[in-house]
FIGUBA-540194 format. One record per residue: residue in one letter; x, y, z of N, C-alpha, C, O in turn. Coordinates in steps of 0.05 Angstrom, whole numbers, plus 5000, padded with zeros to 4 digits. Layout:
<sites>
AXYZXYZXYZXYZ...
</sites>
This chain:
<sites>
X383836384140386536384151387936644144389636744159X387136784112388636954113387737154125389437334130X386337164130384137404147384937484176385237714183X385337274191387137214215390137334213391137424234X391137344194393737354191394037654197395637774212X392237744183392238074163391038214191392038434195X388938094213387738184240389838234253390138464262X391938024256394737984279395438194264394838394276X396538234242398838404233398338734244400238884251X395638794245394939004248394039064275392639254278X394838894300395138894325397138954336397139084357X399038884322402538844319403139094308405239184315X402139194296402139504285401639744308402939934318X398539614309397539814333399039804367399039944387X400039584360401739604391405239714394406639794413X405739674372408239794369408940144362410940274364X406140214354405440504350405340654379406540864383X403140474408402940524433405940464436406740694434X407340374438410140294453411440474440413640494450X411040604422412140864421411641204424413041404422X408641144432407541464439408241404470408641604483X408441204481408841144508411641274513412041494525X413341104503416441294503416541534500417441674518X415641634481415841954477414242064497415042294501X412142004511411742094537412942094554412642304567X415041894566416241784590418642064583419042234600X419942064561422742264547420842484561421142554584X419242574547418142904558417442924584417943134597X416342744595415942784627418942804642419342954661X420742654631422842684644424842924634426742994649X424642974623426343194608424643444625426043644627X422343474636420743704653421743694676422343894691X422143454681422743374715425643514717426043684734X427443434702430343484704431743724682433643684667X430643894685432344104658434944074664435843974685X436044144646439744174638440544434658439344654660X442944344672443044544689444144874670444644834647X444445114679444845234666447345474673447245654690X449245414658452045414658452145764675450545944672X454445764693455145964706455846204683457046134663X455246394685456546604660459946614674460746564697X460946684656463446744653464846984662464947154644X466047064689466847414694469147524667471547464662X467047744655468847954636471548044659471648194678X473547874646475848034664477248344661478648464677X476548424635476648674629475448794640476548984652X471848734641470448924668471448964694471649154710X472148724694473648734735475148894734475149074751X477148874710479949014716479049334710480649494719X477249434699475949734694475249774729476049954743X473449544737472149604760473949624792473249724813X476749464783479349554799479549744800478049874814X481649904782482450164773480850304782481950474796X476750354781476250564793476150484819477050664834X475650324829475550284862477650494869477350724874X480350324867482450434863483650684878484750794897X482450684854483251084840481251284861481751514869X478751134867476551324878476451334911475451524923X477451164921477050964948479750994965479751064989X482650924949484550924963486651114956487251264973X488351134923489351344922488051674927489051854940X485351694911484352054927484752074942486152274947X483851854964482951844996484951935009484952135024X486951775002489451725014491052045017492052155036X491052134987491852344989491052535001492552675014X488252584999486752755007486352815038485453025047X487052585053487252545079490452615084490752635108X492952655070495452665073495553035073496853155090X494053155055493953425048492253585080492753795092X490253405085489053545110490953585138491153765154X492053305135494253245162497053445152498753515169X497253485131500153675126498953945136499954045156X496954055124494354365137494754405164495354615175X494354205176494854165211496954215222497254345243X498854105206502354065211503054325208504854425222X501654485185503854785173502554935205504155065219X500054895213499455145234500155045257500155235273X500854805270502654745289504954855285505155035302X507354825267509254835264509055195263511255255272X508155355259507955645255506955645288508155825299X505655545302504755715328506655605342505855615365X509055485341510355405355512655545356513755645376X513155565329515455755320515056015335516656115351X512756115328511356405339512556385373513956535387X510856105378510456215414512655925425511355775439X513755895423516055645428514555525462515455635481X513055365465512755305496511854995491511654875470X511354895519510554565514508954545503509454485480X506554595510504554625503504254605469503054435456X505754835461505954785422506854675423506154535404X508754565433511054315427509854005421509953845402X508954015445507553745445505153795417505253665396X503353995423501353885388503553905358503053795337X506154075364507253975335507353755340506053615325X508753625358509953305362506653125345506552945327X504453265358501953055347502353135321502952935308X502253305309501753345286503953265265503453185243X505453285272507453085266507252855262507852775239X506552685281505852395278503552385259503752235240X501752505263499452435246500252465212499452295196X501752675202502252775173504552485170505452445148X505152345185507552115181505851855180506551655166X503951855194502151685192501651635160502551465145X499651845156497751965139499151815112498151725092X501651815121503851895092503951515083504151455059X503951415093503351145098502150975084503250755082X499651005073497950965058498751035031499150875013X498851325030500351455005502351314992501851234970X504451265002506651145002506851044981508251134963X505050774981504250554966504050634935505250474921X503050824922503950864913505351054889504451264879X507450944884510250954868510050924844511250744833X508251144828507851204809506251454796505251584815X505751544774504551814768505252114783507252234774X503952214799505652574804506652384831508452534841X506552164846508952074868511252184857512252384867X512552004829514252004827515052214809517452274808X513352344794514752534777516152804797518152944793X513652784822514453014834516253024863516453214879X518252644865519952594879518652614913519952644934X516252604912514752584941516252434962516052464987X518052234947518051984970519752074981519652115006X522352164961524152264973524652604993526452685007X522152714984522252944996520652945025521153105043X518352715028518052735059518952465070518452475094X520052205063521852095087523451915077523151685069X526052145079528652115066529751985095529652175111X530951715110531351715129534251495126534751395104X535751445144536551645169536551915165536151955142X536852135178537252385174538752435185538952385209X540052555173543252705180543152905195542653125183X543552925227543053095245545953245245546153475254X548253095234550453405230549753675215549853915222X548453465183548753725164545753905179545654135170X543853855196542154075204543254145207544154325192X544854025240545654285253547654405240548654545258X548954435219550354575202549754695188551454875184X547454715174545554915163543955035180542255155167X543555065209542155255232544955385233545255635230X546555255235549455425251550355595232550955795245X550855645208550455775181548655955169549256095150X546255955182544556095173543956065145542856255135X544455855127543655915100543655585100545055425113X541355525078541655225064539955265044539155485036X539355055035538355024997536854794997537754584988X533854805011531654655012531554504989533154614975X530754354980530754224947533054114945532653884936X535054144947537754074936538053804945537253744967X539053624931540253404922542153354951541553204970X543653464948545853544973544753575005546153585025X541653605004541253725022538553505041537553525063X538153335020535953225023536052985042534252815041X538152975058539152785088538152935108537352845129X538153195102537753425123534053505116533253735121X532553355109529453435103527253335113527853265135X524753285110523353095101522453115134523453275151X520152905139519652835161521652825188521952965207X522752595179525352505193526752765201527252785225X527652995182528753195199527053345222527953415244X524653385212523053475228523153255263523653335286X522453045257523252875277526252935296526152875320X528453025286530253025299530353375314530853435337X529653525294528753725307526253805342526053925363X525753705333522953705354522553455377521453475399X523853235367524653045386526452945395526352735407X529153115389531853065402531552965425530153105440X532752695439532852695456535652665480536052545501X537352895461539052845476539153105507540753125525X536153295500536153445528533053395529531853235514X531753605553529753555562528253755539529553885523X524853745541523653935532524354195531524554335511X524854275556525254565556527354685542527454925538X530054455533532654525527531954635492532854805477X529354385492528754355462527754665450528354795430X525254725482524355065473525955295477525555515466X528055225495530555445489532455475466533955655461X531955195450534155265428533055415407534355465387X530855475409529055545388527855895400526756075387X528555905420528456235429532156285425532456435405X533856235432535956265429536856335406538256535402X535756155387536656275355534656205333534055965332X533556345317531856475307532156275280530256225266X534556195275534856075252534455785250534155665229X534355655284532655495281529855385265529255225247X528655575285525555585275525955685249524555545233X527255855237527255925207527555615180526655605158X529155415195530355235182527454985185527054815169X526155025205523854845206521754935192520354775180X521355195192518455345179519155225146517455125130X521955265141522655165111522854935101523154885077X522654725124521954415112519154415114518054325093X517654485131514654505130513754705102511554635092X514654865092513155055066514854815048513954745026X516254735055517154525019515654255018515354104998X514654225046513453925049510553975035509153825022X510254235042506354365041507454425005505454394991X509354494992508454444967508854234944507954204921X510854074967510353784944508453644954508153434942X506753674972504253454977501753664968499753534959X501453944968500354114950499053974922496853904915X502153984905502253884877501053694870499453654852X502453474895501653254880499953144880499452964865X498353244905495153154904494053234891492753054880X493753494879492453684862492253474837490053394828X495253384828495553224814493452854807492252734789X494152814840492652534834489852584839488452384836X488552814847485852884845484352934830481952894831X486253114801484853314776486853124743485853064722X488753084749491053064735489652894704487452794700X491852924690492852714669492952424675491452274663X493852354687495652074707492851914708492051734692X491152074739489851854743486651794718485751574711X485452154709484351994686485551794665484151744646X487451714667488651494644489051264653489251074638X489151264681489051024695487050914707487250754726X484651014696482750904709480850884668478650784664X482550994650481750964621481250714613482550534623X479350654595478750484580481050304570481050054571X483150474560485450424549487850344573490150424570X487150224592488150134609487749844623489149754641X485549714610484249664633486449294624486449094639X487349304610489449024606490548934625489348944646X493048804624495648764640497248814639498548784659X498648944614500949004601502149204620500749304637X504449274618506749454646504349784646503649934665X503849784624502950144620499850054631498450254630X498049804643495949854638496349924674498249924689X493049994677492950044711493549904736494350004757X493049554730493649404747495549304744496249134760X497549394715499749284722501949514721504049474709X501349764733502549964740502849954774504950024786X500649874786499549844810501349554821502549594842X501549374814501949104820505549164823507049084841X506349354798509549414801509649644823511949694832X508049764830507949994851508049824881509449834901X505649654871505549424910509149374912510549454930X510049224886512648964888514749244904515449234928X515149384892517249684888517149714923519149704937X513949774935514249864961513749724979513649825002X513149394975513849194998516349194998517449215020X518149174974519949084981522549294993523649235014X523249524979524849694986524649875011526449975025X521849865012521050135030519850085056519950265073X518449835061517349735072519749445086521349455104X519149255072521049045082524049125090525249085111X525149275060527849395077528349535097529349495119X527049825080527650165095526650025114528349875122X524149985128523450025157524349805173524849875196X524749555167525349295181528849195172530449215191X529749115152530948965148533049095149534748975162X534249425134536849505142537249595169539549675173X535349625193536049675211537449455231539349475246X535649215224535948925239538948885227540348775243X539948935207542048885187542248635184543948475192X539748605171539248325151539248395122539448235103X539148755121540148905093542649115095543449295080X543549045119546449205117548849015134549249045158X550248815117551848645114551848605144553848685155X549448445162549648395181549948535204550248435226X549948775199551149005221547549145222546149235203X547049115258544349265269545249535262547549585266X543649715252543850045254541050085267538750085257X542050105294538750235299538550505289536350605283X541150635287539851035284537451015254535551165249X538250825240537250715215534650725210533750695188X532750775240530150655238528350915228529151135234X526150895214524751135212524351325231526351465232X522651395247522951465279524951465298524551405321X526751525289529251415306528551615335528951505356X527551915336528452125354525052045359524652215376X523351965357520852055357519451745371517551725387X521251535359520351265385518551105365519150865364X516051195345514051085338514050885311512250855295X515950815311517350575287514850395284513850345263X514150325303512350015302509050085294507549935281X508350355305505950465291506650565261504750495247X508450695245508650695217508750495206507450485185X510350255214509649965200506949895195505849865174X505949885223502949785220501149895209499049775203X501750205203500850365190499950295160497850325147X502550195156503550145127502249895113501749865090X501749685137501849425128498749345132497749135124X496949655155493349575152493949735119492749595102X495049945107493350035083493449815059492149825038X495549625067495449425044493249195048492549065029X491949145075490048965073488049125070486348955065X487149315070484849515049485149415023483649295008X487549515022488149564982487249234977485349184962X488449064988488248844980484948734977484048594959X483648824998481548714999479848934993477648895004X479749114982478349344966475849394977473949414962X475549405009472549435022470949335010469149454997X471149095011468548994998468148954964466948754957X468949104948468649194927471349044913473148924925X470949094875472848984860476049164871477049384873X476748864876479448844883481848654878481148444867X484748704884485948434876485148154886486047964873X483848114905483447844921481347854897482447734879X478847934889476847954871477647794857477347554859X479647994834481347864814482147554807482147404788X482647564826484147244832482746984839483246744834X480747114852477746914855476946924827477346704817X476147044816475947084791477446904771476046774755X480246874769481646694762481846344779483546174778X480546364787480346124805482246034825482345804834X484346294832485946324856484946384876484746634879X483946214896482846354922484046244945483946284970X485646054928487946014948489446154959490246204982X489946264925493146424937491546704941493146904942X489146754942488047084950488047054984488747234999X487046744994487946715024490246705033490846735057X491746665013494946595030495546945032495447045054X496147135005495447395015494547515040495847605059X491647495035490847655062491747505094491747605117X492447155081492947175115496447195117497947095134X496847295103500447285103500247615118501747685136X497647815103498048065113497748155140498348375149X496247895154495047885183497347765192498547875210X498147575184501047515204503247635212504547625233X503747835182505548005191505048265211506848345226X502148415211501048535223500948455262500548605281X501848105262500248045288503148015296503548015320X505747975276507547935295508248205305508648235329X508448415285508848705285508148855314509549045322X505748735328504148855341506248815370505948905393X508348655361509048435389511248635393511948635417X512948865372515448955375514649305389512649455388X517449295403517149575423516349795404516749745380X515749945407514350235396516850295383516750355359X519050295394522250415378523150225375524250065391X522750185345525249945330528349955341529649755338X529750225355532050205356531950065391533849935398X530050095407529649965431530149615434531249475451X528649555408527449335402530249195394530948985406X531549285378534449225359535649215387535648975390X536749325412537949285433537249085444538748895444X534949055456533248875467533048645456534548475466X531248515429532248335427531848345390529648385381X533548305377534048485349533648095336534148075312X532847885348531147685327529047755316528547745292X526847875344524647925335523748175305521748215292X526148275307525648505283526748255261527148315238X527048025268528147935236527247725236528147555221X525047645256522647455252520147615232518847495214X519847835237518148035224519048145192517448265176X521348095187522648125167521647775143520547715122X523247635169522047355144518347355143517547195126X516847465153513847495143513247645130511447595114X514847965131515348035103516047975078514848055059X518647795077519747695059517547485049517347485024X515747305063514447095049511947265033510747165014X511247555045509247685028510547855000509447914979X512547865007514347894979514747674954515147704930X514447494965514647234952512447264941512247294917X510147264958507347244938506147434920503947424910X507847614918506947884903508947844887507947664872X511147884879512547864859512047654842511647684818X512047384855512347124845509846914836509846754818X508146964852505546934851503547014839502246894822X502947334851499947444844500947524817499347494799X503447634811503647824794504647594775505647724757X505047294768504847134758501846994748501646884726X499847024765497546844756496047084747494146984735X495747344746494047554737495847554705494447584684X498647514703500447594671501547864674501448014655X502947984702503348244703506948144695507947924700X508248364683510848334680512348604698512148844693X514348424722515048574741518248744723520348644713X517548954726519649214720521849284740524249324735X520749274761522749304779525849244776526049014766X528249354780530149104778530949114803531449314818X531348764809531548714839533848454843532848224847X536648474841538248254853538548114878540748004884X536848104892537648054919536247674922536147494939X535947684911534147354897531747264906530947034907X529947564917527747524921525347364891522947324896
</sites>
């Protein structure tokens, strides 16, 4: 009997030993079948924001400039063979060349910071309305003071525009005023040599400079007001809103001047082409925004797991673009005609203002500098 006992016990052994090499088989076969999935890496947001900055810096501000300096080159030898030989013919390529250096300028624009501003660019090529008394007061005088503070209603693109596209006579009145008196053409050659050396400078500047190696520095690459993207982010807020939503749309509509339309107000006022500098203005921000492909703010924000609001962006920048497309070539046409539509285009501005100040420049941690009461 005891023999029996001691047989079972050691069956009961040997089977409980199999019921466990069994298990530990079944665990490893299945643990082969199914590995642990393996966790997404994490985006270095410091790299992105390095990898902004140079996009940036390499792609849109050089570019930009660099393309602003070629179209001004064009402009100085138009504006000199015209002067020289006054006929339609030059007339009409200053008129192109013209448009194109206003174009050009467009892109640039944006931004409102480093030799822009040290070297007062914005204000020296489109200072607008332009004051077509004090020209013709400084032609009729024979003397003025290019640079001057005092003088700078009378400059910039915009003067050039009222010069060359007056339309209060025909072409030809335009090429007789300019054989007639000498000090004409003297007073144009001198906004064109001041325009050719503040866009000179300051490319030179954003090409070789101090500025942009530091903004594309190591020691930048944070959020903080001094770093690059949040120099840039206060540069976007600064020129949607003042230069862009106001200057070109909103004080003319006078939805920024206590209700009262100023069409003379519009950029182009003598020259007609208001609705191409907008659009101008508003394709270089869906570049910037969407950085060809490459690290950019929409990037960024995907990156942060905003891809919402990186779509609400780019399609806020297409809406405004598609209503834009709908208004007459001359904002001051348009303001006669029917002056809602310039302030239907204004509230799609205003809602892309909203998302840049309040939004992007909220979920990235940028702290907006600007000061702005208007309760945007």
């Amino acid at each position: 009997m005891k023999t029996k006992l001691i047989q079972r016990k050691n069956i009961n052994q040997i089977a409980g030993g199999l019921c466990f090499l069994l298990f530990l088989l079944i665990a490893s076969c299945s643990d082969g079948d199914s590995p642990a999935p393996t966790p997404e890496p994490e985006t270095n947001l410091a790299e992105l924001r390095a990898a902004i900055a140079e996009n940036i810096a390499e792609n849109y501000i050089k570019l930009s400039f660099a393309s602003l300096k070629t179209k001004n080159d064009l402009f100085i030898v138009a504006a000199e063979n015209f002067t020289g030989s006054p006929s339609v013919e030059n007339l009409n390529k200053l008129r192109a060349a013209h448009k194109d250096l206003w174009l050009s300028w467009q892109p640039a624009a944006i931004y409102q910071m480093g030799p822009t501003t040290t070297n007062a660019l914005r204000a020296a090529i489109n200072t607008y309305p332009t004051d077509a008394d004090l020209i013709e007061s400084n032609v009729s005088a024979g003397t003025w003071t290019i640079g001057a503070i005092s003088n700078r209603a009378a400059e910039g693109l915009p003067a050039v525009d009222y010069l060359i596209n007056n339309t209060t006579g025909s072409d030809e009145d335009i090429i007789a005023s300019y054989i007639d008196d000498s000090a004409r053409g003297d007073y144009l050659i001198g906004l064109v040599s001041y325009l050719d050396t503040k866009i000179s400078v300051s490319t030179d500047q954003w090409q070789n400079g101090e500025f942009i190696n530091a903004f594309t520095a190591t020691s930048a690459n944070g959020t903080d007001v001094g770093s690059a993207l949040g120099m840039l982010i206060n540069a976007i807020d600064l020129h949607v809103q003042r230069f862009l939503r106001d200057g070109k749309v909103a004080i003319p509509s006078g939805v920024r001047s206590a209700g009262i339309a100023r069409p003379k107000a519009t950029e182009s006022y003598y020259g007609g082409f208001d609705r191409e500098l907008l659009i101008a203005a508003l394709e270089a921000y869906e570049g910037l925004f969407d950085g060809g492909g490459q690290s950019s703010i929409l990037t960024y924000l995907r990156a942060l797991d905003e891809g919402d609001l990186a779509t609400n962006v780019a399609q806020q920048i297409d809406d405004a673009i598609s209503l834009s497309n709908g208004l007459n070539d001359s904002f001051a046409q348009q303001i006669e005609d029917d002056n809602q539509q310039m302030i239907n285009v204004f509230m799609e501005l205003q809602e892309l203002v909203t998302l840049i100040k309040s939004d992007v420049s909220s979920v990235i941690g940028i702290t907006i500098t600007n000061q702005d009461v208007d309760g945007d």
